[in-house]
C-alpha positions in Angstrom: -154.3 -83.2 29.6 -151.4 -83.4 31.7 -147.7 -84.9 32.5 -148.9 -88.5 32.2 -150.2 -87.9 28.4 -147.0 -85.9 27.5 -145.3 -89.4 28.7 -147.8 -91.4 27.1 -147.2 -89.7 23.8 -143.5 -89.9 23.8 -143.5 -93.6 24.5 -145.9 -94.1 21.9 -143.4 -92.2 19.8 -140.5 -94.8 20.6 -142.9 -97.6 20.2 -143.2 -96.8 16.9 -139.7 -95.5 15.6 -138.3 -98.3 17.8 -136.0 -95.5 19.3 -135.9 -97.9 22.5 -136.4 -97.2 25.9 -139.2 -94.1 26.1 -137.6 -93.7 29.8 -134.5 -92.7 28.4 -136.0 -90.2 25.9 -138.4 -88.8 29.1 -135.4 -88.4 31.7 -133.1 -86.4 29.0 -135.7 -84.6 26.8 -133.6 -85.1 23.5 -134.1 -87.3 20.1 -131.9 -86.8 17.4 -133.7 -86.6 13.8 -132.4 -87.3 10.5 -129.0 -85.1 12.4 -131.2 -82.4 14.0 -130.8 -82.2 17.6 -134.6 -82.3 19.0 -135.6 -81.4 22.3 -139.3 -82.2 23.4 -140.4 -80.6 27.1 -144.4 -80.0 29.1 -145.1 -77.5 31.2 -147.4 -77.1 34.1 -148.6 -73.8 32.9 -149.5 -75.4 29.3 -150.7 -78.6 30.1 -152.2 -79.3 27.3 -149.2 -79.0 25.2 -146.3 -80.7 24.3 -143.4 -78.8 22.8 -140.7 -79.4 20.4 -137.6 -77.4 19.6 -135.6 -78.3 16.8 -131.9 -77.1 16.4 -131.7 -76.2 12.5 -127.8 -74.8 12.9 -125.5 -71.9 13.1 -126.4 -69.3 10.5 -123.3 -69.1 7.7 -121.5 -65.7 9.1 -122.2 -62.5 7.3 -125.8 -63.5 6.6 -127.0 -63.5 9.5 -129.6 -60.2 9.4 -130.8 -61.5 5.7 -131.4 -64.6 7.9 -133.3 -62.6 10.8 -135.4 -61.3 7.7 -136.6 -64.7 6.3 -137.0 -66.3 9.7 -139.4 -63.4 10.4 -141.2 -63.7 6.8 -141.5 -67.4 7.4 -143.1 -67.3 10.9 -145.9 -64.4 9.6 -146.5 -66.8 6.0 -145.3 -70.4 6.9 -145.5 -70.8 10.2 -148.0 -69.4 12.2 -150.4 -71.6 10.8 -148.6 -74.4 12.7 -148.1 -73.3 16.0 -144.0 -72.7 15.3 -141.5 -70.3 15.2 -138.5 -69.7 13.8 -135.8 -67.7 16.3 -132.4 -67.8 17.4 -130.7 -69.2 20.5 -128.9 -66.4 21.6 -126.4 -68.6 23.4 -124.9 -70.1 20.5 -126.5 -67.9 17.4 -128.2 -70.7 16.1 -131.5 -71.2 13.9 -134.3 -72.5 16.3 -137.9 -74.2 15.0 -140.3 -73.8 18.2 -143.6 -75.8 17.8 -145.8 -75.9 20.4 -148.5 -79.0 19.9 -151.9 -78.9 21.7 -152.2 -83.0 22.7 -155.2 -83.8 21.9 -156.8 -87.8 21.4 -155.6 -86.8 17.6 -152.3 -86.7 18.4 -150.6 -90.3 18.2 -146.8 -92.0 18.0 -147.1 -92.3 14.4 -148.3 -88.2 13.7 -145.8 -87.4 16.2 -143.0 -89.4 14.2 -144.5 -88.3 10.8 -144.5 -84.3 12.5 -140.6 -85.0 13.5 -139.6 -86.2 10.1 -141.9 -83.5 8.4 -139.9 -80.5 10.2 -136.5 -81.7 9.9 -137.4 -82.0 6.2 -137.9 -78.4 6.8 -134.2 -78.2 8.4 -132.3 -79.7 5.6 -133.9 -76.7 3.2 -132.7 -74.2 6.0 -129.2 -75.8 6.2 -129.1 -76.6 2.6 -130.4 -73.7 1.0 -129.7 -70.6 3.5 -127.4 -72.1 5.6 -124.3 -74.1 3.5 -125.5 -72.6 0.0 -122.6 -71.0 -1.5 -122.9 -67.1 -1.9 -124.4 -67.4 -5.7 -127.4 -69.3 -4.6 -128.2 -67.7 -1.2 -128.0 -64.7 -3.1 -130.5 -66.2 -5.6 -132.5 -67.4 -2.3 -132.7 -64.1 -0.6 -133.5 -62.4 -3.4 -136.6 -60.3 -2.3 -138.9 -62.8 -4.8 -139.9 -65.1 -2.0 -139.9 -68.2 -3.9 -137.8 -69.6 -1.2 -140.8 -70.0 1.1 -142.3 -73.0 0.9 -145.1 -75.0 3.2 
C-alpha cells in the first residue's frame, strides 16, 4: 500500500459523492460532511493506512471533564473496536474522532462515503446530545447509567 492508493481511494471517494475535482480534496486534505469539518491525511510511516479526523465541536463550557469521562468510556466500549478515538484538540478544546483505516482491496469510494456519513452520524449525537443539550438532558445523559453509549 502506499501514496498512490491513498489517492486512488480519495478519488474514488469524489467519484462517487460527486464532490468534484479529487485534486482539490488531495492538495487541501479537507471534506466537509453533513457540517463536520473532515480532514483525511497518509503517512509514510503507516502506509498502509489512511486516516480520518473528524471535528465534532467545542465542548458546552462547564462540562468539559464529564465530557473527558465519556470520551474515555467511549473509546474503551465503542470505539476501539474501530480503530478511532475520541480526544481533544488542545488548540481550540474541541471534541476530535480519530480513525485510522488500514486500506486494504476492501476498502472502496462507496465504504469510504458510507464510513464518512456513518461517523458524522456519530457527531450530531455528540453535538446534539452532550454538546447543545440543555442542562436537564445532559444531566440525564451523563448520568453514570451509560445508556448514552451507543454503536
Amino acid at each position: 500500500m502506499s501514496f498512490e492508493r491513498y489517492q486512488q481511494l480519495v478519488t474514488e471517494l469524489c467519484n462517487t459523492t460527486e464532490l468534484g475535482d479529487p485534486t482539490v480534496v488531495l492538495e487541501t486534505k479537507t471534506l466537509e460532511v453533513e457540517g463536520f469539518t473532515v480532514l483525511l491525511d497518509h503517512f509514510e510511516d503507516d502506509a498502509d493506512a489512511m486516516y480520518m479526523q473528524f471535528d465534532y465541536g467545542i465542548v458546552t463550557a462547564g462540562r468539559t471533564l464529564r465530557i473527558f469521562r465519556m470520551m474515555l468510556e467511549s473509546n474503551l466500549l465503542v470505539y476501539a473496536q474501530d480503530q478511532a478515538q475520541l480526544g481533544v484538540n488542545p488548540d481550540t478544546g474541541g471534541v476530535l474522532l480519530i480513525l485510522r483505516v488500514p486500506m486494504g482491496e476492501d476498502i472502496t469510494g462507496t465504504w469510504f462515503a458510507d464510513t464518512l456519513v456513518h461517523y458524522a452520524e456519530h457527531g450530531r449525537y455528540w453535538r446534539d446530545n452532550m454538546s447543545n443539550s440543555i442542562d436537564d438532558m445532559f444531566e440525564g445523559i451523563a448520568s453514570g447509567e451509560y445508556a448514552w453509549l451507543r454503536a
